[in-house]
N, C-alpha and C positions, 0 to 999 in steps of 0.2 A: 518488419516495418510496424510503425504504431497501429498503425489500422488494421494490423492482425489481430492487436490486442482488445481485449471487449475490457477493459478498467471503468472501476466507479462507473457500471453496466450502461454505458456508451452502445447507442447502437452501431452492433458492427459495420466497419467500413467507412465509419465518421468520427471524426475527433470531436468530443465536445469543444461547442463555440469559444469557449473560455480561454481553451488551450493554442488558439488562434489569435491568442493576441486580443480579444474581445473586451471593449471599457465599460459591458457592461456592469451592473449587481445584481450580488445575491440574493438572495431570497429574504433576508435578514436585513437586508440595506446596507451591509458593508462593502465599502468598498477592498476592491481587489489590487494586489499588489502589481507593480509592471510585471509583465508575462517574460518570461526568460525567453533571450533569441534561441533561432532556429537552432543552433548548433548545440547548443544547450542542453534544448528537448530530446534533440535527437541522438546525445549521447545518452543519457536518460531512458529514451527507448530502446535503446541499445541494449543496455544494459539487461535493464527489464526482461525482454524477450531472449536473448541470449544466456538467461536461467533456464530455461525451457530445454529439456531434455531431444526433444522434435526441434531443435536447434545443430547443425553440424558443428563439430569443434573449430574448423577452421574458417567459419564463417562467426564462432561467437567474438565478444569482448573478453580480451584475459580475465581483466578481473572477475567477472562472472562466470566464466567457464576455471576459474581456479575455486571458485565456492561452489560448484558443480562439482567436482573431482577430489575436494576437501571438504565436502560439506560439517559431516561431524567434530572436525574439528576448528571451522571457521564459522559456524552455526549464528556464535554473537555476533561476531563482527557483524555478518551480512544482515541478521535482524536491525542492527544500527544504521546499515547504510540504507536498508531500503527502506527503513523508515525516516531518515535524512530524503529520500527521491521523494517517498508520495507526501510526505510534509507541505516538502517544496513544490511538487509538481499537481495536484491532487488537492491539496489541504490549503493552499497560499500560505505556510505557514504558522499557521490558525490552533494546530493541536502543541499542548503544551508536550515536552517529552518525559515520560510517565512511565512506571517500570513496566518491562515487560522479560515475562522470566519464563523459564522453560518447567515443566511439570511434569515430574514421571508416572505422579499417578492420575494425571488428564487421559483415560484409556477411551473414553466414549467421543468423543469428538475433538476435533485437531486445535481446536482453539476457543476463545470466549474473554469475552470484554465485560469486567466487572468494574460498575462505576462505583465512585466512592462519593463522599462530600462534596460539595464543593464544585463541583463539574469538573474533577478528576476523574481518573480508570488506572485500571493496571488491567494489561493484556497478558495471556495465559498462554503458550502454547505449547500442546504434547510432544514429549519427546518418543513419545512411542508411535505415534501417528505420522509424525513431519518426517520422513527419510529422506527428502529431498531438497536442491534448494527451490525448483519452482512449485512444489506442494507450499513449501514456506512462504514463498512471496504472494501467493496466491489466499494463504489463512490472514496470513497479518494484514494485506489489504482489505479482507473481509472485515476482520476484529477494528482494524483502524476505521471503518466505515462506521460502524455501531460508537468510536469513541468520538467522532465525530459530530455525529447526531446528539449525541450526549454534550459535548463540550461545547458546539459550537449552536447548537438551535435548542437544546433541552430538553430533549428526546431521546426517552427510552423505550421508544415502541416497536424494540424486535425489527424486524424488517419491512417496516410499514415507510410515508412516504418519505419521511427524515433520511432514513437508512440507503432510501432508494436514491434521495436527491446526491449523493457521496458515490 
């Protein structure tokens, strides 16, 4: 269930207000797109948590339990789609889509968001580091957090409170 998931550092066991349908605004003063119906979210969730290895296979979503079982070889795809989810679900949107490429000599950490001009980024992530697909969806949620903070409030300060608002 969603509420297992702690995303865009949600305290556990609660959805942020947003994801409830909530009219109200960000931080920013923009306003927020219609909230996607239940069935929606909750295929979305689905998904999501059904990366997760501590996920049975017969309880996951195919598609996600086929990018579990093919990872290395479906590695883009799934970067594409779960950044199509937390766009949509996460981001309203809001992040423009910016390359994001795999790095075989990223050996020190699994991932990193470097902004460019403009309030662009290109997101980084190790091929030596990510084995997984929920290691993966778990980086590029983090790195989409920092391209957030950057693209969308103009903030590059590390994981301070930009970073944390995502």
């Amino acid at each position: 269930m969603w509420t297992e998931l702690t995303l865009r550092g949600a305290r556990r066991g609660r959805r942020p207000s947003w994801l409830e349908g909530s009219s109200s605004e960000e931080e920013d003063g923009a306003d927020r797109k219609a909230p996607l119906s239940p069935e929606e979210r909750d295929r979305d969730a689905w998904f999501l948590e059904s990366l997760s290895e501590a996920v049975e296979p017969e309880r996951s979503q195919p598609d996600a339990l086929l990018f579990r079982r093919r990872f290395g070889a479906l590695r883009d795809k799934l970067v594409s789609e779960l950044f199509t989810v937390f766009n949509r679900e996460l981001f309203r949107d809001r992040l423009p889509r910016q390359e994001i490429a795999w790095r075989g000599r990223l050996t020190s950490t699994a991932g990193r968001c470097v902004f460019l001009e403009g309030q662009s980024y290109r997101v980084e992530l190790s091929t030596a580091l990510l084995t997984s697909a929920e290691r993966t969806r778990d980086t590029l949620l983090h790195e989409l957090c920092h391209a957030a903070a950057w693209c969308v409030q103009r903030s590059k300060g590390g994981h301070g409170h930009a970073w944390r608002f995502w």
